[in-house]
N, C-alpha and C positions, 0 to 999 in steps of 0.2 A: 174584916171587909175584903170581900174580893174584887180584884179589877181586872179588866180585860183589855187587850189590843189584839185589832184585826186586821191582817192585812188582805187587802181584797185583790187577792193577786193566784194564779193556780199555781200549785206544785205538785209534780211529777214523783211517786214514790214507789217502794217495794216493802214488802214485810220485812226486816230487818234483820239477820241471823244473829244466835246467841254470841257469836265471839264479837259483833259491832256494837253490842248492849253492853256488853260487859267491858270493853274499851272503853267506850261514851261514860257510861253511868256507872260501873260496876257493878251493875245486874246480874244474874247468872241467865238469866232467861228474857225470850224477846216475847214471848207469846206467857201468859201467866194468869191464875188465878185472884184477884183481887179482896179486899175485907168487906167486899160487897157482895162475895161468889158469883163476879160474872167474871167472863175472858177479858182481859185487857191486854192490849198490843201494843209494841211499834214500830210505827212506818220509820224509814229510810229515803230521804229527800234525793232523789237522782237526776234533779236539774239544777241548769243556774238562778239559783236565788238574786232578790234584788243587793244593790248596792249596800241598803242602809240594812239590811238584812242581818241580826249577828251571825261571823263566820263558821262560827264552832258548834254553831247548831245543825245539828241531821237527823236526832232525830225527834218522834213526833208520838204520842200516846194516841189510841183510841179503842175504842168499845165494840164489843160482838153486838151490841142494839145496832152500830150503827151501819150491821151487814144484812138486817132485820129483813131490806126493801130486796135484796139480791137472793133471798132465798136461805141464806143461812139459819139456821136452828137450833140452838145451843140444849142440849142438854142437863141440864141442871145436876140430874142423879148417876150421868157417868162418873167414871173416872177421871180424876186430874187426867191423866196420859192421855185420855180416850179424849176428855175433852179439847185440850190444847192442840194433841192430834188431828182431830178431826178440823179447825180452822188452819192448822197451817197448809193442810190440801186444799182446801178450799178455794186461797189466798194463792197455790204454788203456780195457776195459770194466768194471773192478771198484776195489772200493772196497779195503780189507784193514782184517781187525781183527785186533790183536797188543796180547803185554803188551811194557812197556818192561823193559828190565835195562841195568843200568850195568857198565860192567867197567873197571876199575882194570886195568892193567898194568904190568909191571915195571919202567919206566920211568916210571910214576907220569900217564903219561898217561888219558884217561880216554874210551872210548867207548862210546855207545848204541845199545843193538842191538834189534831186534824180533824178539822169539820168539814161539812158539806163534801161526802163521801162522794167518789163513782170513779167504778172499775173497769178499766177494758181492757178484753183478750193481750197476753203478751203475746206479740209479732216470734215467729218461727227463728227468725234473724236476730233477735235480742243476746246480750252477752253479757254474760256478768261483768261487774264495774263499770258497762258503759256510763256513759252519763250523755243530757238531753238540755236541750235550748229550744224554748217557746217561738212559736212566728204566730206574729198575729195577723187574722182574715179579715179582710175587706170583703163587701158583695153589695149588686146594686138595689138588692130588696134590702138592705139594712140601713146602707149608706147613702141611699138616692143621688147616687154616682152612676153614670155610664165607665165601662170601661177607659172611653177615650177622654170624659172627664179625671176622673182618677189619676191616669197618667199626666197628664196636662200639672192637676193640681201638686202632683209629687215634685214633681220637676222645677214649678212656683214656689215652693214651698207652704202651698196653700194649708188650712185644717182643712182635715178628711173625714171627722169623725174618731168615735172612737172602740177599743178592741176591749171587753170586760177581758177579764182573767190577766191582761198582761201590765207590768209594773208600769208605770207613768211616771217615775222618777229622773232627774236629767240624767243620772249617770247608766240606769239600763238599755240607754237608746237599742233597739233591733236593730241588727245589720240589713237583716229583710224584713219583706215585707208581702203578703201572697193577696192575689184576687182571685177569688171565686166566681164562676160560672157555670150556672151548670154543677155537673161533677166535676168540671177541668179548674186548675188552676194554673194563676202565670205568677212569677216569681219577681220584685223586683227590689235593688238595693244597686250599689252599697250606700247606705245612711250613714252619718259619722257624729249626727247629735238631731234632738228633738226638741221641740216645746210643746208644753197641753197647756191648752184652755179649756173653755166650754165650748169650744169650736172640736173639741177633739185632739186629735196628735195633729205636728208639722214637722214634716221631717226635711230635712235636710242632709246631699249628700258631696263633699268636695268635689268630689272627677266626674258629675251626671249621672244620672238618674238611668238605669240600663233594664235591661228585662230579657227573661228568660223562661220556658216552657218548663213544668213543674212536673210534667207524666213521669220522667225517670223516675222520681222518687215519692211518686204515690203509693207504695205500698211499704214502705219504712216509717209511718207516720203512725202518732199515738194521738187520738184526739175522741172527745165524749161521744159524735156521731151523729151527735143534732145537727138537723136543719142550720139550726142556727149559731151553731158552732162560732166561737169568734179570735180563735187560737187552734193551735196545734203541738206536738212536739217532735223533733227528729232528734236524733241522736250526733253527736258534736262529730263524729266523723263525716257523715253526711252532710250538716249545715257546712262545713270548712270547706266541702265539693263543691256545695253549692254556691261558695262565695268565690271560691276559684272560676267557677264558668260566668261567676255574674263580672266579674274585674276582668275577664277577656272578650266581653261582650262588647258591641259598640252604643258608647251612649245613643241614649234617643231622644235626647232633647231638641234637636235639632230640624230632625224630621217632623219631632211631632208640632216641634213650632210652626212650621211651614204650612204642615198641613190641616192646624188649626185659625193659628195666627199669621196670616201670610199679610195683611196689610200691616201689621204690627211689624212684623221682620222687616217690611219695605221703608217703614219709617225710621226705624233702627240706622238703617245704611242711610239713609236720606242722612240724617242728623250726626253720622259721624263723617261723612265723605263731602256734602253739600252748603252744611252751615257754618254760621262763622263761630267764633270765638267760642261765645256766651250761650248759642245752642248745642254747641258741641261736647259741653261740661255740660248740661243739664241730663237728668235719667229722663227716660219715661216713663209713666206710668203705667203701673198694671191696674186692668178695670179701672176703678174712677177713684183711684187712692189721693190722686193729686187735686181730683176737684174738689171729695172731704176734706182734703188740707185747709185747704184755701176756706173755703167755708169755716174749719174751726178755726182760724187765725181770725177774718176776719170778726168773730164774736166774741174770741180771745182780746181783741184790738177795742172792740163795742163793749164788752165787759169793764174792762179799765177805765174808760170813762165815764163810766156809771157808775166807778166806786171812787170816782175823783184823781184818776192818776195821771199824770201831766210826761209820761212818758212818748219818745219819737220810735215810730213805728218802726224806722231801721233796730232800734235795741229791742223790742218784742219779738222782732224777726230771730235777731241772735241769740234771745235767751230759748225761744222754743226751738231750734236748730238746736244749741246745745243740749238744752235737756233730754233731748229725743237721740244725740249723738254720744252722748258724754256719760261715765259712771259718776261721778259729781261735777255738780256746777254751783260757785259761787257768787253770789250778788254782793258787791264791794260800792261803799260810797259813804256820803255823809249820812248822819242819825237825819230823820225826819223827811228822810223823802219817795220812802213807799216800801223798802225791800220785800219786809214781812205781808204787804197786801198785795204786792205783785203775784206772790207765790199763791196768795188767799186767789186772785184773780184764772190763775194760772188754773188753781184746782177747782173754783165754780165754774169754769169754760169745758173742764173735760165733766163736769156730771157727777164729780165725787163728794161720797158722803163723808160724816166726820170722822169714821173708823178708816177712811183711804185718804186723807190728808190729815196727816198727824204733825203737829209742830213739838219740837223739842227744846225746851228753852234750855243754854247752857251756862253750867252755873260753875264761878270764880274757881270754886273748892273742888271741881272736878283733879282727879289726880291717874287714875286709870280704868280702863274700861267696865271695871266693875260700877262705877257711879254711872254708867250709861246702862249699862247691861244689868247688872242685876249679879248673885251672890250666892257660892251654897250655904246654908244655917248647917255646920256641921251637929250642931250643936241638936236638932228637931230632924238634921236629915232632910232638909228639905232646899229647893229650889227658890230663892226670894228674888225674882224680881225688880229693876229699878223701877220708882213709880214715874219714870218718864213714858211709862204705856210701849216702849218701842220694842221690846220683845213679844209683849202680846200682837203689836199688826204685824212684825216680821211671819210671827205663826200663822196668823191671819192670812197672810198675804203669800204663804207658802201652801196654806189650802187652796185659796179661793186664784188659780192659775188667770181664772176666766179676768180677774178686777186688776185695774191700776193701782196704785199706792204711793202716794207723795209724802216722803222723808223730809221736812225741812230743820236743820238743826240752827235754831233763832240766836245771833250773836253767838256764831260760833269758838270765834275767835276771844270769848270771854277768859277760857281756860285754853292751856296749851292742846292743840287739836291731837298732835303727833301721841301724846300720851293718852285720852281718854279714847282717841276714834283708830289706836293703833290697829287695832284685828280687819278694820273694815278698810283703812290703807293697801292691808294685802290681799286683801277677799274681792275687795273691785276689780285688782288688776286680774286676775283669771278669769277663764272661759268659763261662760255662763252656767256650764252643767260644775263646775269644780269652785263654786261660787260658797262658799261651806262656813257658819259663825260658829264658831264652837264656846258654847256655856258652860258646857263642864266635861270633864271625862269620858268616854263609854264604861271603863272599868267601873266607874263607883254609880252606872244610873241605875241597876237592879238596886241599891241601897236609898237614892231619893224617894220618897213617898209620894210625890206629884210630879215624878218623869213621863206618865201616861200624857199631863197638860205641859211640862215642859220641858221636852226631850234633850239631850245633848249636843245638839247642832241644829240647826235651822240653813236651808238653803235658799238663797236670795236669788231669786228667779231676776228674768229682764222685766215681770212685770213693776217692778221696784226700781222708784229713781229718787235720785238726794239728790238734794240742794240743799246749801249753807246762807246764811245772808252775817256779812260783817260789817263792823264800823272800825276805821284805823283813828285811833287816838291813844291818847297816854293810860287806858284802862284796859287794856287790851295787848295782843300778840300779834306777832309778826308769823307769821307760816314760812317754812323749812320748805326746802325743794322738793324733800318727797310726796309734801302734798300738795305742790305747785303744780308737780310732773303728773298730777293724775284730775287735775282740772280745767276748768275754765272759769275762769275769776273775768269776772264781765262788771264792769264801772258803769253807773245806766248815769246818763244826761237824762236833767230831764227840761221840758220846758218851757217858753217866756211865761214869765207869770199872766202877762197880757190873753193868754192863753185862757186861766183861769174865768176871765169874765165872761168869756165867750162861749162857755162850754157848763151845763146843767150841772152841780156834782152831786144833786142830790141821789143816793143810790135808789137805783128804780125796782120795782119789784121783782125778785128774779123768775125768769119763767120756768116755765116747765119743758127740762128737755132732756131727752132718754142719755143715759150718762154713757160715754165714751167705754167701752171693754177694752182690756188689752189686745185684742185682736185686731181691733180696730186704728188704736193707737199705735201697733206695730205697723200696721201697713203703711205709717206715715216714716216708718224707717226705713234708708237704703241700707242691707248688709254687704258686709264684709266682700270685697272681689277687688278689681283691677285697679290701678290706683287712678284717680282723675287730675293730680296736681302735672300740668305740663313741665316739659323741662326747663324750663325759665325760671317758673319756682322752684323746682327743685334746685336748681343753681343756684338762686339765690340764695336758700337757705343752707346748701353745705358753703358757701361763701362766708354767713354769717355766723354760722358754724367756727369754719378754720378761726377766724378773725377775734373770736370769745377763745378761742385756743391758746391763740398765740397769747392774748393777751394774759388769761389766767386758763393752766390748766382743767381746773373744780368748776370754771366756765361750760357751755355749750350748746348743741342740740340733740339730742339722742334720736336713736330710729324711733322710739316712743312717741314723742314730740308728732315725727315727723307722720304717722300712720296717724295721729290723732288729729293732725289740723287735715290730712287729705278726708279723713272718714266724716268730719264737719263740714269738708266744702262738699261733697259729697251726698250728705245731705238739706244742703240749703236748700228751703223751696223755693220754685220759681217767683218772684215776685218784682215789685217797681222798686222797692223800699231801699235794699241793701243788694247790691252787685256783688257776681262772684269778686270783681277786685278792691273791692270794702269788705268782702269777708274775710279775703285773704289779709287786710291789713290789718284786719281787728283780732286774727288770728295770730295772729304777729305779738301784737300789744299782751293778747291776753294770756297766751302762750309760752312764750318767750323772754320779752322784758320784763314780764312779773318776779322774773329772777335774776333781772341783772339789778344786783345789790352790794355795796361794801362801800371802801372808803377811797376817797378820790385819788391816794394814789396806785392803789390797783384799774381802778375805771376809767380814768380821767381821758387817757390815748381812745379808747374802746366810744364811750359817750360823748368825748370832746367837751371844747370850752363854748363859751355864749360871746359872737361876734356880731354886733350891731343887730340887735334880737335874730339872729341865727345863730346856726348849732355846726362849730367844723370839728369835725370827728371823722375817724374810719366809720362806724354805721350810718353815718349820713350819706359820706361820699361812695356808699353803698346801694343805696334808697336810688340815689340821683343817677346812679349806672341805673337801675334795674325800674326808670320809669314808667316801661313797656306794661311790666306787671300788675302795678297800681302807684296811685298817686299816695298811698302811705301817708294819708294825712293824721290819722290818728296814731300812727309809728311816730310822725314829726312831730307832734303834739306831746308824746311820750317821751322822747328822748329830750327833748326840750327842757321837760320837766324835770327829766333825773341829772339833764344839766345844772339847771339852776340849784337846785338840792344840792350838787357838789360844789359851786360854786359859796355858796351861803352858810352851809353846815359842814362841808367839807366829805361827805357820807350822799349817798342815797340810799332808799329802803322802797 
């Protein structure tokens, strides 16, 4: 049986000379008669391949048919010489651009072929060994962009649409990027990472978005010719110029802000010079991201109590802030009071089907990540699978950029987490595009029989988020720091039972409503920029900080920590429910104290004793300096707690 993969991506070739066939392959010949008496060839890959691309591949086999449309003629009753001769002139003025495809054969061998031919003229200026880098073309007949949208949208990080022939993987982001008019184009970069949906690409660039006139080097350029053209290639010395003029150029974001959005700039400055506190930490929105918020919470809020959940609107607040801020978030509390249908609530409000919210239930005998993940059968040579389903949506959900995907792993804490969910501990903490689960080897995937369905890595895009839900008792785990340090463990109240009589729980019929895309769900995230936490909190926390120091070194707060609770307050949405300074204490509690744990006499100075139902300790008399910040009532609630715990059992946990 034969199988195929194709990457739909263009590459850049040459006819390949007998001394690089015979290096590659041990061929003696690039150009050759075949046991079919036709010419077979191969190409020489002379651009940058994708990421996931294998490195040691260049070259690429194909056929005199498939030079049939350009004129070529093959001779049948020449001479070998005369024949092979006759294409390699043929081939000695052009360049050739093709997709790659792999084909598996029944003998498990594995050859690369170049399809979907088309040659053009090699440039007067070409040089042997150069090598070449794709830029991909934007235009306002494809992209139904104006120029001055375009720019605008780069700058936002808006989708633009999308370029056929160029990779769309996280790690090949373009450093540029061109637009098309006319016959002119304009150049603009530097980008330093992307995401695709179905929206297209969204690039994003650290130092602003800059732009630069592209005539110098329109005639070093290799591309099909079409109209509609959606790529090109220049040669790496070139693009390197070209990323030097574009890093001395002056950003244009600024300008173009101005000159598109100039009441939006005015509100900008109103809101950090004008307002107080509480306006002065909120973003603004871009277009109406903030009023879809609101909208989806509220029926986020109307869902739950159609499904009967007795939950206070300030901890709906906190769990969707986190989920949308946080690489995990865990739901902690007693058994019986909703975890697992918050998440169920959580995923019927954004619109998802049952292949985008996958529950994972975890089981005692878990031991390591193969009972989550799945197994190779060395045995069959094959790829097996856990049947927990979560390799197939990670693939899933590594197709399909455009959809959301809710992870939830049910009673996590059933098995030790640090041993089954080790890979995905280190894989959260990296940037999105280096986000990489590795299943098995690359060395041994040409040996699995079903690598085509389940390749050796999967990339967890940001369209993917987990959540955990735990219950603390005697059947169960306590979590280690290193998975404390990479969550939010959120305790939900819920409320008066009186509550209950007052409110419908019959679930009502769910309506009909177009499901949330990741596109969509992104806009409800602020990224990554300036920090929002004033310096009062920040004081407080290197205070509380030192003071976990002194007491136990293995104590603390890391810069981790600290980028994590500003990136949550951050993105809190505006709302009544829960204030920036309830966020900030809840970020504290769930943060923070989640790891202050051991035996009373390491804690006891640190958390203090229990004085006429108060709590005197260095973090109290902490709290009580820093009331400007917040009232830290759920800190004092906390500490209280882990007082009495010492107090009784001599330990907290």
């Amino acid at each position: 049986m034969l199988q195929r993969k194709k990457w739909d991506v263009d590459f850049l070739g040459i006819l390949a000379s007998n001394e690089e066939v015979y290096e590659s392959m041990g061929r003696h010949k690039a150009v050759f008669i075949n046991s079919q008496n036709r010419l077979q060839f191969f190409f020489k890959v002379i651009s940058e391949t994708p990421e996931s691309f294998p490195r040691n591949q260049i070259l690429f086999t194909c056929y005199s048919t498939d030079l049939d449309k350009y004129g070529f003629e093959e001779s049948y009753a020449d001479h070998e010489y005369t024949r092979t001769n006759d294409l390699i002139e043929f081939l000695m003025d052009s360049l050739v651009l093709f997709k790659p495809t792999k084909k598996v054969l029944s003998n498990y061998g594995e050859v690369y072929v170049a399809t979907d031919i088309r040659l053009v003229p090699k440039l007067e200026s070409y040089k042997v060994n150069q090598q070449f880098k794709a830029v991909p073309i934007f235009k306002e007949e494809v992209h139904k962009l104006t120029k001055e949208n375009f720019a605008d949208s780069l700058i936002q990080g808006k989708y633009i649409g999308t370029a056929e022939g160029i990779s769309i993987e996280p790690d090949d982001t373009p450093s540029i990027v061109l637009w098309k008019e006319g016959k002119a184009y304009s150049a603009y970069g530097l980008f330093d990472h992307h995401e695709y949906a179905h929206g297209g690409f969204s690039f994003v660039s650290n130092y602003g978005v800059r732009e630069i006139p592209f005539d110098t080097w329109q005639n070093k350029i290799y591309r099909e010719g079409n109209e509609n053209d959606m790529l090109l290639f220049v040669d790496q010395e070139t693009y390197s110029e070209m990323e030097r003029e574009l890093e001395a150029a002056h950003p244009i974001d600024e300008v173009l802000r101005e000159t598109i959005q100039p009441e939006v700039t005015r509100l900008v400055e109103e809101s950090v010079f004008e307002k107080d506190e509480q306006e002065e930490n909120a973003i603004l929105p871009e277009d109406d991201s903030q009023d879809k918020e609101e909208e989806f919470l509220e029926y986020f809020i109307q869902t739950t109590r159609e499904m009967g959940l007795q939950y206070f609107e300030k901890d709906l607040y906190n769990f969707h802030t986190a989920m949308k801020s946080n690489a995990l978030t865990i739901l902690a509390g007693m058994s019986g009071t909703g975890k697992s249908r918050l998440v169920q609530a959580y995923g019927r409000a954004l619109g998802l089907d049952a292949t985008q919210l996958v529950f994972v239930p975890v089981r005692p005998s878990w031991a390591d990540d193969s009972d989550l993940l799945g197994y190779i059968d060395t045995k069959n040579m094959l790829y097996r699978p856990s049947d927990t389903a979560l390799v197939d949506a990670l693939f899933q959900a590594q197709q399909e950029r455009g959809k959301i995907f809710v992870i939830c792993f049910d009673e996590m804490n059933l098995s030790r987490v640090e041993h089954y969910f080790s890979q995905f501990l280190s894989v959260l903490e990296m940037e999105p595009n280096r986000r990489i689960l590795r299943l098995y080897s690359d060395r041994i995937s040409q040996q699995i029989y079903n690598s085509t369905q389940y390749g050796p890595e999967i990339n967890i895009g940001q369209n993917v988020v987990f959540v955990g839900t735990v219950n603390i008792d005697e059947s169960t785990y306590h979590f280690s720091d290193k998975v404390l340090d990479r969550a939010n463990v959120i305790t939900l109240d819920v409320q008066p039972y009186t509550m209950l009589s007052s409110r419908n729980t019959r679930e009502s019929k769910e309506k009909t409503r177009k499901p949330y895309t990741y596109e969509m769900f992104n806009r409800f995230r602020k990224q990554e920029g300036s920090m929002v936490l004033t310096d009062d909190e920040l004081n407080f926390l290197w205070e509380m900080h030192l003071k976990m120091q002194k007491e136990n070194k293995s104590l603390g707060i890391g810069p981790r920590v600290v980028k994590q609770i500003d990136h949550y307050i951050k993105n809190l949405p505006p709302n009544s429910y829960l204030s920036r300074k309830d966020a900030f204490d809840i970020q504290v509690v769930q943060r923070i104290l989640t790891k202050l744990r051991g035996p009373e006499g390491l804690l006891k100075g640190l958390i203090g004793k229990i004085v006429e139902d108060r709590v005197e300790g260095l973090l109290f008399d902490l709290i009580e300096r820093y009331n400007s910040v917040s009232g830290f009532a759920k800190t004092r609630d906390a500490i209280y707690q882990k007082a009495k715990e010492l107090k009784v059992n001599g330990f907290t946990v």
